[in-house]
C-alpha positions in Angstrom: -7.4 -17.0 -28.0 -7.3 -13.1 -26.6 -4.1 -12.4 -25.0 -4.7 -11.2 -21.4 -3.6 -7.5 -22.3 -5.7 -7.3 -25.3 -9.0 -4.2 -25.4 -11.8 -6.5 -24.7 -14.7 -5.5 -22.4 -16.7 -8.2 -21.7 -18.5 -6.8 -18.9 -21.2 -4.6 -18.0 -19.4 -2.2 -15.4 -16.9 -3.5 -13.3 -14.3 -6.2 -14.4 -13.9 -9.5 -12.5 -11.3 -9.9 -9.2 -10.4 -12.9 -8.6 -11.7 -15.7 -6.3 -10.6 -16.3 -2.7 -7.6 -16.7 -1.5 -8.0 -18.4 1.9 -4.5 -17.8 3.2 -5.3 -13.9 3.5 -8.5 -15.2 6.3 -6.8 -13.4 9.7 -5.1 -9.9 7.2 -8.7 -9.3 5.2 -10.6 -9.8 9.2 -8.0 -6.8 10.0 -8.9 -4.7 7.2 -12.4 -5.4 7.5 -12.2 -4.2 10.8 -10.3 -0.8 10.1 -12.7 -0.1 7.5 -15.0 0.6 9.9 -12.8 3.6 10.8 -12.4 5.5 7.3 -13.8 8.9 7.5 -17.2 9.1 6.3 -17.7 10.9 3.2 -20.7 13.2 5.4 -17.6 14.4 7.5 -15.6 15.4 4.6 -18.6 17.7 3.6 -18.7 19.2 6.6 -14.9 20.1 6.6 -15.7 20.8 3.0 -18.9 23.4 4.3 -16.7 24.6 7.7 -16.1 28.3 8.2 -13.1 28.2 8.7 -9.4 26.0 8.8 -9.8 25.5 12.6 -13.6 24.3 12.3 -12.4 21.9 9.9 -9.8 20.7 12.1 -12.0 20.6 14.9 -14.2 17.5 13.1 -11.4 15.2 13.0 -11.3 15.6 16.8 -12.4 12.4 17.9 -10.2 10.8 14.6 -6.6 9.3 14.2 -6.1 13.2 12.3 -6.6 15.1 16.0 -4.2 18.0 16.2 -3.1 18.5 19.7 -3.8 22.1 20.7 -4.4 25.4 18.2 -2.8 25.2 15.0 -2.0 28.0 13.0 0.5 26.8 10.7 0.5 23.5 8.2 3.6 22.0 9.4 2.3 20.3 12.1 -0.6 19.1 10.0 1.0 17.8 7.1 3.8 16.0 9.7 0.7 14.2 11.0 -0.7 13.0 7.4 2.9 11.7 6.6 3.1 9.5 9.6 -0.8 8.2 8.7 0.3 7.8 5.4 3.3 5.5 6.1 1.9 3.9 9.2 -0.9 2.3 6.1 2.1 1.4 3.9 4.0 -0.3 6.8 1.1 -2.2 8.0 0.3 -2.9 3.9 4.1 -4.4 3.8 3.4 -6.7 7.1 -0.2 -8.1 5.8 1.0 -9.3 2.4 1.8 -13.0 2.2 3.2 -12.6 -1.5 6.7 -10.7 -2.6 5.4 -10.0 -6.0 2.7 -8.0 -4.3 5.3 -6.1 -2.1 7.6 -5.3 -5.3 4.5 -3.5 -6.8 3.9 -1.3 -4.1 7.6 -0.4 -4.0 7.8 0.1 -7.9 5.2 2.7 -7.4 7.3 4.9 -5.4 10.2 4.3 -7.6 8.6 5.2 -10.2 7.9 8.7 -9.0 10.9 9.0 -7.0 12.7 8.1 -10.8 10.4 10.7 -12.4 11.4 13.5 -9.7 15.3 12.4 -10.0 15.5 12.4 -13.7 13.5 15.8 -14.2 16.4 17.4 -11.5 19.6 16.1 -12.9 18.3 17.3 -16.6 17.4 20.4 -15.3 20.2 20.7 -12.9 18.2 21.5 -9.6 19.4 20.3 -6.1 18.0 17.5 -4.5 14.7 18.5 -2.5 11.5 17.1 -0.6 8.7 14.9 -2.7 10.8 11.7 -2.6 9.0 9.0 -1.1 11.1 6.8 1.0 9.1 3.4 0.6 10.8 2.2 -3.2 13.6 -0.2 -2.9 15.9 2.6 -4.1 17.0 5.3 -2.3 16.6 9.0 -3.9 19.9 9.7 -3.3 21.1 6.3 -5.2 18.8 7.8 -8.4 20.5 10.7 -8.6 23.6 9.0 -8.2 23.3 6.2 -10.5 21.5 8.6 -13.2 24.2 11.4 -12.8 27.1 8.7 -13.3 24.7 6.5 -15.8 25.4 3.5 -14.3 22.2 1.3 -13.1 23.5 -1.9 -12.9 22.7 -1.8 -9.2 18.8 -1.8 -10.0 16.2 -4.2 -10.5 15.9 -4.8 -14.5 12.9 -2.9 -14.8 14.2 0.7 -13.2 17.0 0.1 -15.5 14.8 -0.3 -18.9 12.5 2.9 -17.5 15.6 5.1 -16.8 17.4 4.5 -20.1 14.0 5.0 -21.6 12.9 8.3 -20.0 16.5 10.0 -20.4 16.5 8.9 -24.1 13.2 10.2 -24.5 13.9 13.5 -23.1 17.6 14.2 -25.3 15.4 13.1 -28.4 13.9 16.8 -27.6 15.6 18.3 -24.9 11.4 18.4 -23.7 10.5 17.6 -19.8 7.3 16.4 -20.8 8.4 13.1 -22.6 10.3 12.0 -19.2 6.5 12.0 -17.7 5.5 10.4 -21.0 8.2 7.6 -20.6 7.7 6.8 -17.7 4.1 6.3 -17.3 4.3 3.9 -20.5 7.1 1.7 -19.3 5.0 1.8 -16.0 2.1 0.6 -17.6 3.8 -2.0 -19.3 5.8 -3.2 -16.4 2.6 -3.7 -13.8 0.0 -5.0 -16.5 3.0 -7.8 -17.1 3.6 -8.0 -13.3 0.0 -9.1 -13.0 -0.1 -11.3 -15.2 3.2 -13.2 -14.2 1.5 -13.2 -10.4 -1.9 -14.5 -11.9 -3.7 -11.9 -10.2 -7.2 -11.7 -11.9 -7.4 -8.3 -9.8 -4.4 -6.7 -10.3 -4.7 -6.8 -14.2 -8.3 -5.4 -14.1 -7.0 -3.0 -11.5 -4.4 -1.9 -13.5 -6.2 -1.9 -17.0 -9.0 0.2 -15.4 -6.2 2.8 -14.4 -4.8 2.5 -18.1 -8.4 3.4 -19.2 -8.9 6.5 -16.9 -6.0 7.7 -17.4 -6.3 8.0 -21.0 -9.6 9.7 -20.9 -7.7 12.4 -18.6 -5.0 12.3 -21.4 -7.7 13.1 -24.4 -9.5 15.6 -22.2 -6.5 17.7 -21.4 -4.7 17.1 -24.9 -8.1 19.2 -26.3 -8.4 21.6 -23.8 -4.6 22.1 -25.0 -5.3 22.0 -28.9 -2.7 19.0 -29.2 -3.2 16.4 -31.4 -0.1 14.1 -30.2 -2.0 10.7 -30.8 1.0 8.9 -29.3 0.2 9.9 -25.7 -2.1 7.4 -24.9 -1.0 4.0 -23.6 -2.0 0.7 -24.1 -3.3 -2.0 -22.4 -6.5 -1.2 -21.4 -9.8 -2.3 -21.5 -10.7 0.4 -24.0 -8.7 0.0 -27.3 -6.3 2.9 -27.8 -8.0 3.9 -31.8 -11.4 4.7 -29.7 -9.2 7.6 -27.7 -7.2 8.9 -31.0 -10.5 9.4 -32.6 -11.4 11.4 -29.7 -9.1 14.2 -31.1 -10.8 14.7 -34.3 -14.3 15.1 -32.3 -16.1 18.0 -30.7 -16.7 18.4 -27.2 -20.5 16.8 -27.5 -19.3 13.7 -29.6 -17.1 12.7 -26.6 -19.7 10.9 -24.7 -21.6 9.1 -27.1 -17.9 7.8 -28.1 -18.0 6.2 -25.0 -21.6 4.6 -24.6 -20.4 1.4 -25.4 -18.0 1.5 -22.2 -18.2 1.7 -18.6 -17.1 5.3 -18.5 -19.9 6.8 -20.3 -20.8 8.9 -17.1 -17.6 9.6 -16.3 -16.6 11.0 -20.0 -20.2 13.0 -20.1 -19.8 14.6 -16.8 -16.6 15.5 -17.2 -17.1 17.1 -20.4 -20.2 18.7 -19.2 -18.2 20.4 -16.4 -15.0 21.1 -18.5 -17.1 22.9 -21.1 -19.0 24.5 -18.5 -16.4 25.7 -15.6 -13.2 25.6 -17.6 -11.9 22.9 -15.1 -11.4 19.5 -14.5 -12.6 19.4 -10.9 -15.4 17.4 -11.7 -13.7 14.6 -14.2 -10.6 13.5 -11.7 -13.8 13.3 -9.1 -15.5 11.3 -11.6 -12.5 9.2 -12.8 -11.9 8.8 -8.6 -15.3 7.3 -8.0 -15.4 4.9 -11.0 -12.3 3.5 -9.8 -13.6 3.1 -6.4 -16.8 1.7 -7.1 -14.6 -1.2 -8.8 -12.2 -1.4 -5.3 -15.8 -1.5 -3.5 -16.6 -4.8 -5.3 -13.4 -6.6 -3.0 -16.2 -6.7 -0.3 -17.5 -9.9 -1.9 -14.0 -11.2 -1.3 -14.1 -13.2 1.9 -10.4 -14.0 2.5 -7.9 -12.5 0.1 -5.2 -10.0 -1.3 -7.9 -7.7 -3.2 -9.7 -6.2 0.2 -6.1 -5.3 1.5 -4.8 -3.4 -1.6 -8.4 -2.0 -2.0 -7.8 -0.8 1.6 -5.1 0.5 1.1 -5.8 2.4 -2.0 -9.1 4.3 0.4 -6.9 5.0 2.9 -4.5 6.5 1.0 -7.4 8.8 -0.5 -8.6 9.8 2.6 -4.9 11.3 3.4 -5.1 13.1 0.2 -8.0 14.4 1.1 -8.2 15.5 4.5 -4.5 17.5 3.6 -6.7 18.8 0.2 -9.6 19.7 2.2 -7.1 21.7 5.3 -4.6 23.3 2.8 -8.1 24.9 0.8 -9.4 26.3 4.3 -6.5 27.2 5.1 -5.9 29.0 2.2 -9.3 30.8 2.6 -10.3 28.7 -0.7 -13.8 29.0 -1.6 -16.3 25.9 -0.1 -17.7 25.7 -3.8 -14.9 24.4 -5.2 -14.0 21.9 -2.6 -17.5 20.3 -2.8 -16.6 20.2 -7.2 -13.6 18.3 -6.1 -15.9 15.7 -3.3 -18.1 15.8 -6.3 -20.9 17.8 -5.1 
């Protein structure tokens, strides 16, 4: 019998998530209903193809992003994307019917609040702005409990990634293997989450991220000349040999690699665009819209938890990139590499 974390794709190009779950009837009604309101991805171009930072502005008018009066500055902008951002986590919080769920959501900004703590106290900078303040940890009780190394306080699993990360980094003195750490204990940590919850969704959700994630890791690692094989993580669909034998390939082997995977297109236009423009623009688009097209399936889902996170996930997107698309106008960025980026 295959163990549920095993690399095993037995499907053509989405995984499977999950059957109904008829206590989520009124929350996924809810969603359905604000989905109607995302930003269409026609209005994104236009910001994208707009003269200027107040033309831009000017489309999200008649949106929830409507600046009051003539801005000038991106203060009052990026104040507005903060509050849209955690209105969607709040209301996130108040439709889930399951903890487990909850905890994940929270870990995530842990994590990255544990990441930002750690690189600070080893590199002795104050404490500063990037900390999220939806984990169940306070930033100031990181830096606390990491500068005193005592973690008791925390939930098991913040404990294991901490003493992990810091060991990892003194094994070197290098501020890369804290990201390193980190991002294979989180791996770890929600693939076995998912599983202890039963969610068909969440593990395909999470192995998919594994997956993409390692084929920005074997992209970047040759752009780089690295050959550290022990970057990628396990646990996803795509078995973790396929992406080490990645390194010993050229550039136009990279694709046909992956033909036997769902990410075929992704891995052959990224390459094609790396190996063309010098950038990866065009593969974190592609690695973007892969994963969306497999949050897009949780529209078969009549009643459940897999529309809401799904939701959540777009919305959270759509933040990014509304601030992307304003801080590149703003910046007097050129349109061209805005559209690479919405992959056009």
């Amino acid at each position: 019998m295959r163990t549920v974390d095993e690399a095993v794709i037995d499907f053509h190009r989405y995984p499977p998530i999950g059957p109904d779950d008829w206590r989520y009837g009124l929350a996924t009604a809810r969603v359905r209903c604000l989905e109607a309101a995302l930003l269409s991805r026609a209005t994104l171009l236009d910001m994208a193809n707009a003269a200027s930072f107040a033309a831009a502005a000017e489309l999200l008018s008649g949106t929830e992003y409507a600046l009051s009066g003539a801005v000038d500055r991106f203060g009052p902008v990026e104040e507005l994307l903060l509050q849209r951002r955690r209105e969607v986590r709040e209301l996130f919080i108040s439709l889930m019917l399951d903890d487990p769920l909850v905890e994940l959501l929270r870990a995530r900004h842990d994590f990255a609040n544990m990441r930002l703590a750690i690189r600070r106290i080893v590199t002795d900078r104050p404490v500063g702005s990037g900390y999220s303040d939806f984990g169940s940890v306070s930033p100031e009780e990181f830096e606390e409990a990491i500068q005193q190394e005592n973690y008791n306080a925390f939930p098991l699993y913040l404990q294991e990634a901490i003493e992990e990360a810091v060991l990892a980094y003194y094994e070197n003195r290098d501020i890369r293997a804290i990201d390193y750490a980190i991002d294979r204990y989180e791996a770890r940590y929600r693939i076995r989450t998912a599983h202890e919850v039963g969610s068909v969704f969440l593990l395909s959700f999470f192995r998919v991220r594994i997956d993409l994630t390692n084929i920005r890791t074997l992209l970047r690692l040759k752009a780089a000349d690295r050959m550290e094989r022990g970057l990628f993580l396990p646990g996803g669909f795509v078995e973790v040999e396929r992406f080490i034998h990645g390194l010993d390939l050229g550039y136009e082997g990279l694709a046909p690699l992956f033909y036997a995977t769902p990410y075929y297109e992704t891995v052959e236009g990224g390459v094609a665009y790396f190996t063309a423009e010098k950038s990866f623009l065009r593969l974190e688009r592609l690695c973007e819209e892969y994963l969306f097209g497999f949050l897009r399936t949780t529209r078969s889902i009549t009643a459940g938890p897999q529309p809401i996170i799904a939701y959540l996930m777009f919305k959270e997107t759509e933040i990014r990139m509304v601030r992307m698309i304003l801080t590149a106008k703003m910046n007097g960025m050129d349109a061209r590499l805005i559209l690479d980026r919405l992959g056009e």
